[in-house]
C-alpha positions as CSV (number, residue, x, y, z in Angstrom):
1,X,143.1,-20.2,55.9
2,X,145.7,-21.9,58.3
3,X,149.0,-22.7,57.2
4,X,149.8,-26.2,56.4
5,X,153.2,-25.3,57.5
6,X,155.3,-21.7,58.3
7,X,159.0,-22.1,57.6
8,X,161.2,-20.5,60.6
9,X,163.5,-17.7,59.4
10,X,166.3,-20.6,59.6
11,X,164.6,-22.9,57.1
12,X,163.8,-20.1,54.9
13,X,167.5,-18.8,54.7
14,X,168.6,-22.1,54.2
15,X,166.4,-22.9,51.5
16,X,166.7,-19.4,49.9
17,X,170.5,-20.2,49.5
18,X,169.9,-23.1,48.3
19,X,167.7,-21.7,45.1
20,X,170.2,-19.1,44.6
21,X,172.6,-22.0,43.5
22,X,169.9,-22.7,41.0
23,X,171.4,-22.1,37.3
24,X,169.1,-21.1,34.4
25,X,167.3,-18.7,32.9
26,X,163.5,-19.8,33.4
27,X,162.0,-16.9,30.9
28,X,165.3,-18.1,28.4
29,X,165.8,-22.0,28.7
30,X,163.0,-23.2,30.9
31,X,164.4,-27.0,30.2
32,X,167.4,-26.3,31.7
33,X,166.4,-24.4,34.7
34,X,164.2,-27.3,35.5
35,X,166.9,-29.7,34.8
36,X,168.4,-27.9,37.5
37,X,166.3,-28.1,40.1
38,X,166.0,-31.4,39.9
39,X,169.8,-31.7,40.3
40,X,169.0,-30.3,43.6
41,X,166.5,-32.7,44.6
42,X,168.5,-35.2,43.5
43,X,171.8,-34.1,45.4
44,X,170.1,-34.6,48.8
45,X,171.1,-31.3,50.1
46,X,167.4,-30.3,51.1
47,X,166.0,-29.8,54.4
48,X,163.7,-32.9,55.6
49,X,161.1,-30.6,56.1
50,X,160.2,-29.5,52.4
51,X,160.0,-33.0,51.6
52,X,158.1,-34.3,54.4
53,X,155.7,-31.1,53.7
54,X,155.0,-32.2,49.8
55,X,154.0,-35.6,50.7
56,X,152.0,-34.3,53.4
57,X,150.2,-32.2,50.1
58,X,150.2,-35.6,48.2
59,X,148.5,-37.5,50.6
60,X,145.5,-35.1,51.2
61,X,145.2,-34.4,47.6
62,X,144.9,-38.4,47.1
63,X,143.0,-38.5,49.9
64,X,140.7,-36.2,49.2
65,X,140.8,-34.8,52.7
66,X,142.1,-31.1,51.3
67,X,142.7,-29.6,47.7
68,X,143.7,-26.5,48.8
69,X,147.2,-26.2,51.1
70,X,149.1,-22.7,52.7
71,X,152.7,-22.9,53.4
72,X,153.7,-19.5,55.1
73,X,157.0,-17.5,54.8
74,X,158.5,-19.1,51.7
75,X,161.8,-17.9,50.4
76,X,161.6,-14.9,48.1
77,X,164.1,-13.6,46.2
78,X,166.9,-10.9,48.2
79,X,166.2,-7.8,46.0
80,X,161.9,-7.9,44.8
81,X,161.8,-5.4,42.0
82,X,158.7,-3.3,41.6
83,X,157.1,-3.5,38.1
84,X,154.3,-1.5,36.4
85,X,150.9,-1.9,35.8
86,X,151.6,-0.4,31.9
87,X,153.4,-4.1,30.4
88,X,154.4,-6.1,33.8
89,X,156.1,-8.5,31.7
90,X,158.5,-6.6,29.9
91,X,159.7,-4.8,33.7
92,X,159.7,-8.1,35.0
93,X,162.3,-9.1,32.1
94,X,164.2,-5.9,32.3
95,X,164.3,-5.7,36.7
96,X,164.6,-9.5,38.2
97,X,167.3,-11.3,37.3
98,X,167.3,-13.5,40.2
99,X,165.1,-16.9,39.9
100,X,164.8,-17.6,43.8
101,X,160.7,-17.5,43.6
102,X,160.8,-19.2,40.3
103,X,163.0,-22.3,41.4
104,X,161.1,-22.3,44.8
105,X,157.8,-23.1,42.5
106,X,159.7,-25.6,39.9
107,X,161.1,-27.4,43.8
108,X,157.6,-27.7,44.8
109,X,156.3,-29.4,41.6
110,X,159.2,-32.0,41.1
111,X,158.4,-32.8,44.9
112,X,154.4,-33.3,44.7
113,X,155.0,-35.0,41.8
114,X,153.1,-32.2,39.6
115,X,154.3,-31.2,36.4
116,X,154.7,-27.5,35.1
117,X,152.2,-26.9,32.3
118,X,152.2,-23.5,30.3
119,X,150.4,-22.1,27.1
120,X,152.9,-21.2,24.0
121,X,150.3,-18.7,22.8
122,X,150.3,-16.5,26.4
123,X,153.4,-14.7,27.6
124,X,155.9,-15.9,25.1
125,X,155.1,-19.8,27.1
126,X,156.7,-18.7,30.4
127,X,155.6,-21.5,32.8
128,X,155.8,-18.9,35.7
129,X,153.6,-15.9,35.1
130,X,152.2,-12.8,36.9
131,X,148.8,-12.2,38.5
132,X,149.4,-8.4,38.6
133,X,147.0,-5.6,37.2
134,X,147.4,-5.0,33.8
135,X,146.0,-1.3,32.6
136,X,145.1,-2.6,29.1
137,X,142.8,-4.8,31.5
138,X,141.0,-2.8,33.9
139,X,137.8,-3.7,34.6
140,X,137.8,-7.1,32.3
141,X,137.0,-10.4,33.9
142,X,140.2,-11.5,33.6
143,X,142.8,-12.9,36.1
144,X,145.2,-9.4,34.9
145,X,142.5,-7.2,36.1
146,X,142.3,-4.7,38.9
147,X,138.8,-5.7,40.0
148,X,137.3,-9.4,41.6
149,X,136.6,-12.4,39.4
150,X,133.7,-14.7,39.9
151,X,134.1,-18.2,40.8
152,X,135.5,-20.4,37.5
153,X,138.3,-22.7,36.7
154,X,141.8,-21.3,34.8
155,X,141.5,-21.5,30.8
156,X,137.7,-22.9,31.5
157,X,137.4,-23.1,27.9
158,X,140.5,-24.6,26.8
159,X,141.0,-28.0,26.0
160,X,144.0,-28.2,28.4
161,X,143.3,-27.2,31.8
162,X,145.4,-27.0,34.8
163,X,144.9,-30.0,37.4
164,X,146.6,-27.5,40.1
165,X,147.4,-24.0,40.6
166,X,149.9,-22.2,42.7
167,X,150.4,-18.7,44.0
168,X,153.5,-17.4,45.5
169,X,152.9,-13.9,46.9
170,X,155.8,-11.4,45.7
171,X,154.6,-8.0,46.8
172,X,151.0,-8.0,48.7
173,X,150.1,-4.5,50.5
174,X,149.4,-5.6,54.0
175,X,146.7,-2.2,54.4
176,X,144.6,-4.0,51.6
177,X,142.2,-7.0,52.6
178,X,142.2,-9.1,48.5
179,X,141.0,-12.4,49.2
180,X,141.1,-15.9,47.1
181,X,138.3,-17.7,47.7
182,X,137.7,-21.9,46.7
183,X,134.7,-23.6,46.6
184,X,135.7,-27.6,46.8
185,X,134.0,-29.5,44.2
186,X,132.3,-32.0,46.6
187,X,131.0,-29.2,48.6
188,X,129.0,-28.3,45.1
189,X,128.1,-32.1,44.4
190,X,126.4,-32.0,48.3
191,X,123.6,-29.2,47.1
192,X,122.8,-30.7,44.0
193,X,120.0,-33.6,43.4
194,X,121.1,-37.0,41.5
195,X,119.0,-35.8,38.8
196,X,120.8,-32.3,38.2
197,X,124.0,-33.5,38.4
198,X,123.4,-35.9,35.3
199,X,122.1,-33.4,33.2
200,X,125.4,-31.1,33.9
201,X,127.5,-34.2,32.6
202,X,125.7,-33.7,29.2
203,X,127.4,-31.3,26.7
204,X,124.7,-28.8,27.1
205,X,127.0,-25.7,27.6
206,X,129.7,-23.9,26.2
207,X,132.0,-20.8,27.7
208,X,133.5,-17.6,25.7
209,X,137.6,-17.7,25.6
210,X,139.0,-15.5,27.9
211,X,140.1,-12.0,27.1
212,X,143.3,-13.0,26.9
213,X,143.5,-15.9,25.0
214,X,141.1,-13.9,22.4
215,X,144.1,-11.4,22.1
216,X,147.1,-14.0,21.8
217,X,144.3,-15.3,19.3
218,X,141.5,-13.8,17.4
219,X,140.3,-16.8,16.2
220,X,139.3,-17.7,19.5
221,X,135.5,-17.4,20.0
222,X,134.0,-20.3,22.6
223,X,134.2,-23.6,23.5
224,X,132.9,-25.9,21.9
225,X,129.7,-27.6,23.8
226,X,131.1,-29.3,26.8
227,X,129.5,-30.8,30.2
228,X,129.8,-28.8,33.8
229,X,130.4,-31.9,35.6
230,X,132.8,-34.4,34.7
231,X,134.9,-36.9,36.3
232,X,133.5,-37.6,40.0
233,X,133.6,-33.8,41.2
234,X,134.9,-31.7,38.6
235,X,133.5,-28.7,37.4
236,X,134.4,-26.5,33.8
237,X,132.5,-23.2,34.6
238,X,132.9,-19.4,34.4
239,X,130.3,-18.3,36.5
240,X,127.9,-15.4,34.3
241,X,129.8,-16.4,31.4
242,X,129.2,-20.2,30.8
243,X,125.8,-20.9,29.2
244,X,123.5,-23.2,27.7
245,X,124.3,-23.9,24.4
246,X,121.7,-22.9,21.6
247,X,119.1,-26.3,20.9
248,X,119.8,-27.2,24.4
249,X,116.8,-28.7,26.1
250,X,115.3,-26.7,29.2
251,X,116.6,-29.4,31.5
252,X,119.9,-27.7,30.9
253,X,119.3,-24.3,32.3
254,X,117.5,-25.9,35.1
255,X,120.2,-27.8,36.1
256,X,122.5,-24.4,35.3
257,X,120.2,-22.5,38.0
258,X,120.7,-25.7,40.0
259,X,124.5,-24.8,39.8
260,X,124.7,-21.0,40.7
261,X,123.1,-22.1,44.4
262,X,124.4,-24.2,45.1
263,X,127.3,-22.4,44.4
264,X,126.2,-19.8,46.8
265,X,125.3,-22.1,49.5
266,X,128.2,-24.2,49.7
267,X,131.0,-24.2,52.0
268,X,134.1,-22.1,51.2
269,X,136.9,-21.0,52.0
270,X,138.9,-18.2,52.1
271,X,142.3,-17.1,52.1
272,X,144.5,-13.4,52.1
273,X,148.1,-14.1,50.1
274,X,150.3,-12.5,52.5
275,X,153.7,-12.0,50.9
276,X,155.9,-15.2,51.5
277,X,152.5,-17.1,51.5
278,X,152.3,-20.2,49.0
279,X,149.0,-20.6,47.9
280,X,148.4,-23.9,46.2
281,X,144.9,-25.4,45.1
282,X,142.6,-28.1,42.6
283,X,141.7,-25.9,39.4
284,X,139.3,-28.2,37.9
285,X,137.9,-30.2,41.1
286,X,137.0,-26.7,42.4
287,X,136.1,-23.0,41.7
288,X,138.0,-20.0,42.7
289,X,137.9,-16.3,42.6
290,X,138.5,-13.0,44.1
291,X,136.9,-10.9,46.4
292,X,138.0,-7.1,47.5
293,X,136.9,-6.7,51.0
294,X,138.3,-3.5,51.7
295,X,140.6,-1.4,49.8
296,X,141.7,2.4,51.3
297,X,144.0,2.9,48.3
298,X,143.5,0.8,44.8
299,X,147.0,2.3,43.4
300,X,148.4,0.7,46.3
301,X,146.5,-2.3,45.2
302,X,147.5,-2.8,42.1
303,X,151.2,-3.4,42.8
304,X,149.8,-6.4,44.2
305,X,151.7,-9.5,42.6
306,X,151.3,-13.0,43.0
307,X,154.0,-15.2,40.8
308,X,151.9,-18.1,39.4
309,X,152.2,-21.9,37.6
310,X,149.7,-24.3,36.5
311,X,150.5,-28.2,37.0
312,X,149.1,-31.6,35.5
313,X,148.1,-33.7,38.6
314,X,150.9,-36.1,37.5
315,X,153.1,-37.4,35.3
316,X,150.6,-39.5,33.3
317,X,148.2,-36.4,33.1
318,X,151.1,-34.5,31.5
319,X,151.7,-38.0,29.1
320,X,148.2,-37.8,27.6
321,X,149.2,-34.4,26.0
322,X,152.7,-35.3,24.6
323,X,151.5,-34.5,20.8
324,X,150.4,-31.0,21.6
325,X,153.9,-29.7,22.9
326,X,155.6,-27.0,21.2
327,X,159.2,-27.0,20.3
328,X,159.5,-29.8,21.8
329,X,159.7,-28.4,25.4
330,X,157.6,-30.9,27.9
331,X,154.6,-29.1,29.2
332,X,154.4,-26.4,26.7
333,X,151.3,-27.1,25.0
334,X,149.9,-25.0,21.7
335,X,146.3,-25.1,23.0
C-alpha cells in the first residue's frame, strides 16, 4: 500500500526530539502523559506537516474516499529494546523506558480528532499494547499468535469496539514477507443482494470471546445475538467463528454464505509494516487480518512487534461510553 506520506530524515529527527520532551509514564499515569502531549500540540512547536497530514486523514475518512492510511518512516524511539516471546509485557516494562513510539501514537490521535480507548480487563488497561507472539498463544486465533488470522474486526464480540486502529511497526524482520490485509466495508456491501444485506442487519448471529478476553475473564462465553451489518457499511464478524445463532431461521445462514464470498471476491488490500511504518485503519467499517506469504525463519518472525491503540471515531463516540470508564480514567472502559 502507498504511503500517504514518508517523513524525510529531517522531519523525523525533529519530531523525534520533540516526543522525547514528552513527560509521563504512559504504562503508570496514562492521564498525565496524554495531558502532555496535548501541551505539545497546544504550544505550536510542531512541524506544519503532521498537522496538515491528519487532516488530510480526517478528510478521507469523512469522505469516505479511504479508511485505511500509511505514513512511512515515523519516529521511533533512539534505543528499541528486544523483548521475548515468554511474557512481552513484563520485558517491555522492565527494557523501554523511553515513550517516543507511545507519544508519537497519543500525537496522532489528539490531531485526527480520535480518542484513545483501552480495555481495564486486558494488559493492566495500557492504551498502547503489543502485537508480538506470545508462546502461551501459539497457534490460537488470536491477534498474540505466531500464525495468520482470518478477516474480523478487534474485540468482535465486545460491546465496545474500536472505530479505528493503529499500528506503529517497532522491530519488523525485513527477510520475512507478514502482510495486513483490509477488506473496506463498501467493497463487501457491492457483492451482496438488497435482500441479504437486510437479513444480516437482524440479530441472527452471535461470536465466541476471544482467547484473550476468556482468560482476563472466564465468565466470558459469546456474544450475545447481534446483526453482521449495521450502520451503513459496518460489519461485526470473526470469520469461521461468528455463527447463526441457535432458532435462527435458514435465511440467516444463507445470508452468512452470502457473506464469506463475497468476502472472497471483494477488493482488498494489502500492506507489509515495514519498521517506522504507521499503519492506521476502520475496525468496524472493515475487516482485517494477516497473511504469511513467505517466512525462511519463523524465530526470526516472531520478534516481529507492532506497538498498537484502538480509537473512538470522535469525541462524541467516546461520550456515549462515559458510564463504563474505570477509575475514572477517560477511555478506559470495563467492557
Amino acid at each position: 500500500m502507498k504511503p500517504l506520506h514518508t517523513l524525510t530524515d529531517a522531519e523525523r529527527l525533529e519530531l523525534r526530539a520533540l516526543l522525547e520532551a514528552v513527560e509521563g509514564d504512559p504504562y503508570r499515569d496514562y492521564p498525565a502523559f496524554s495531558r502532555s502531549v496535548g501541551d505539545l500540540v497546544g504550544g505550536g512547536a510542531l512541524p506544519a506537516f503532521l498537522p496538515q497530514v491528519c487532516a488530510a486523514i480526517r478528510e478521507e475518512r469523512a469522505t469516505g474516499a479511504r479508511a485505511a492510511h500509511v505514513l512511512r518512516n515515523c519516529p521511533l524511539d533512539a534505543h528499541v529494546p528486544k523483548i521475548g516471546n515468554g511474557d512481552p509485557l513484563a520485558d517491555k516494562y522492565a527494557r523501554k523506558h523511553t515513550f517516543v513510539a507511545e507519544a508519537f501514537h497519543e500525537l496522532f490521535a489528539r490531531l485526527a480528532g480520535t480518542p484513545l480507548l483501552a480495555y481495564a480487563t486486558r494488559f493492566n488497561g495500557d492504551f498502547f499494547t503489543d502485537v508480538i507472539a506470545h508462546d502461551r498463544y501459539a497457534g490460537r486465533q488470536t491477534g498474540f499468535t505466531d500464525g495468520e488470522l482470518v478477516f474480523h474486526n478487534d474485540r468482535t464480540a465486545h460491546r465496545v469496539r474500536a472505530d479505528f486502529i493503529s499500528l506503529l511497526g517497532m522491530r519488523c524482520p525485513e527477510q520475512d514477507l507478514v502482510y495486513t490485509g483490509f477488506v473496506d466495508g463498501r467493497a463487501l456491501l457491492a457483492h451482496l443482494a438488497p435482500a441479504e444485506q437486510a437479513v444480516l442487519r437482524q440479530p441472527y448471529y452471535t461470536t465466541p470471546f476471544d482467547v484473550v478476553s476468556r482468560d482476563g475473564n472466564g465468565g466470558l462465553t459469546a456474544s450475545g445475538p447481534h446483526p453482521i451489518l449495521e450502520g451503513s457499511h459496518s460489519f461485526r464478524y470473526l470469520d469461521t467463528h461468528t455463527a447463526a445463532a441457535g432458532g435462527c431461521p435458514g435465511e440467516a445462514k444463507d445470508a452468512l454464505i452470502a457473506l464469506k464470498n463475497a468476502l472472497a471476491r471483494a477488493e482488498r488490500i494489502r500492506h507489509r509494516v515495514l519498521t517506522g511504518d504507521f499503519l492506521t485503519f476502520a475496525n468496524q467499517e472493515g475487516l482485517h487480518n494477516r497473511e504469511r506469504v513467505e517466512v525462511d525463519d519463523p524465530r526470526r518472525a516472531r520478534s516481529r512487534w507492532l506497538l498498537k491503540t484502538y480509537a473512538f471515531r470522535d469525541q462524541a463516540a467516546a461520550d456515549r461510553h462515559a458510564d463504563h470508564w474505570v477509575d475514572g480514567v477517560r477511555g478506559r472502559v470495563g467492557d
